[in-house]
C-alpha positions as CSV (number, residue, x, y, z in Angstrom):
1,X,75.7,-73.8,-36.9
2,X,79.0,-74.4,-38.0
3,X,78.8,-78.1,-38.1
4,X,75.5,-78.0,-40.4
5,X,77.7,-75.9,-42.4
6,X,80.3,-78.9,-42.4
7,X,77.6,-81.0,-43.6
8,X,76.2,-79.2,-46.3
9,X,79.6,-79.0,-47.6
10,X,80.6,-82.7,-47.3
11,X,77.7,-83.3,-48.7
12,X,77.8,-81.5,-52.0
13,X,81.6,-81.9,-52.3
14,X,82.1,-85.7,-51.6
15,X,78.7,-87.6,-52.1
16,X,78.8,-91.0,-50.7
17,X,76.7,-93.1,-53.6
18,X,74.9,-96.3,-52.6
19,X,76.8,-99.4,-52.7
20,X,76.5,-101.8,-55.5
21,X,73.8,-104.8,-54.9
22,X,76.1,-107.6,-54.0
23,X,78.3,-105.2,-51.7
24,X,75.1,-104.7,-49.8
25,X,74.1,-108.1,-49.8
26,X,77.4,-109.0,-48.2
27,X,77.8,-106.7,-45.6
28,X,74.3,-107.6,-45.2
29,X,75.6,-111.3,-44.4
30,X,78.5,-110.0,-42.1
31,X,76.1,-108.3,-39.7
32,X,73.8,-110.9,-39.5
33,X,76.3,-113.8,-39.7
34,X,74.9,-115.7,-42.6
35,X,76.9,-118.2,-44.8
36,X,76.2,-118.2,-48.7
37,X,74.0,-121.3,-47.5
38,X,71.6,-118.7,-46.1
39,X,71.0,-117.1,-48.9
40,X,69.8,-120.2,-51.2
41,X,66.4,-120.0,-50.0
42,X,66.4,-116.5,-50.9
43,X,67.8,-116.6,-54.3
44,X,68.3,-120.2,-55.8
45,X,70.5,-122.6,-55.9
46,X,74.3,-122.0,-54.9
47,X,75.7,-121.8,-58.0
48,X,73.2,-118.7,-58.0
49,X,74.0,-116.9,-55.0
50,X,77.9,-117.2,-55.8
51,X,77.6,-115.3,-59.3
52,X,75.3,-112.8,-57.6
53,X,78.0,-112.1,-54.9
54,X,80.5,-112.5,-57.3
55,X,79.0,-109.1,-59.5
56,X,78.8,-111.8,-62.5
57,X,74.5,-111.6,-62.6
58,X,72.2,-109.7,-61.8
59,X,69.2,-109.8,-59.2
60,X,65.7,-110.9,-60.7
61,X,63.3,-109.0,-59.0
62,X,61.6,-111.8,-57.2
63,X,65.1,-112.2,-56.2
64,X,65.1,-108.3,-54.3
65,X,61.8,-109.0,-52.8
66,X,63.2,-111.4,-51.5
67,X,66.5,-109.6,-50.3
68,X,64.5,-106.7,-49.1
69,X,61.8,-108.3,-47.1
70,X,64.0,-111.1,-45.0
71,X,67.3,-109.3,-44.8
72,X,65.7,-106.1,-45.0
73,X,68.0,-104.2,-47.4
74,X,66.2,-101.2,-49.4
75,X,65.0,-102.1,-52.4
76,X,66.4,-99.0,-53.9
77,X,69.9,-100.3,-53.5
78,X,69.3,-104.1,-55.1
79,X,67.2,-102.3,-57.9
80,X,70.5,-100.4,-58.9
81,X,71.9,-102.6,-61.5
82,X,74.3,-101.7,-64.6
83,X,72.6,-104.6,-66.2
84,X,69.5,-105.8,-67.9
85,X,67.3,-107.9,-64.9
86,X,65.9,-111.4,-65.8
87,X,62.5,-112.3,-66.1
């Protein structure tokens, strides 16, 4: 009982937020041992891949479907952007 009351506590007094899109996508890379090469097919060219990881543009969305169905990272994490997506 006590440690659910833990928990609950941690939980409403530090909340752990979801990590930002290219954060993901590279620890993402780390567990599965993939090279930004890896990720062209996914995303584009290289030039491409290196300003997503980079945090300098954002994910298109045929760009997260992408993300989320081969490297299986939730959607709701890539969708989080502080920026406009492009068509």
């Amino acid at each position: 009982m006590l440690a659910t009351l833990v928990d609950i506590y941690e939980e409403k007094q530090f909340p752990i937020g979801l990590p930002r899109p290219a954060e993901a996508i590279q620890f993402r890379m780390e567990q599965l041992d993939l090279t930004t090469s890896d990720l062209i097919p996914l995303i584009g060219s290289c030039a491409e891949v290196s300003e997503i990881l980079s945090g300098k543009c954002d994910l298109t969305l045929e760009m997260i479907r992408a993300l989320h169905e081969h490297l299986g990272i939730p959607a709701e994490v890539l969708l989080q952007q502080t920026g406009i997506l492009r068509a």
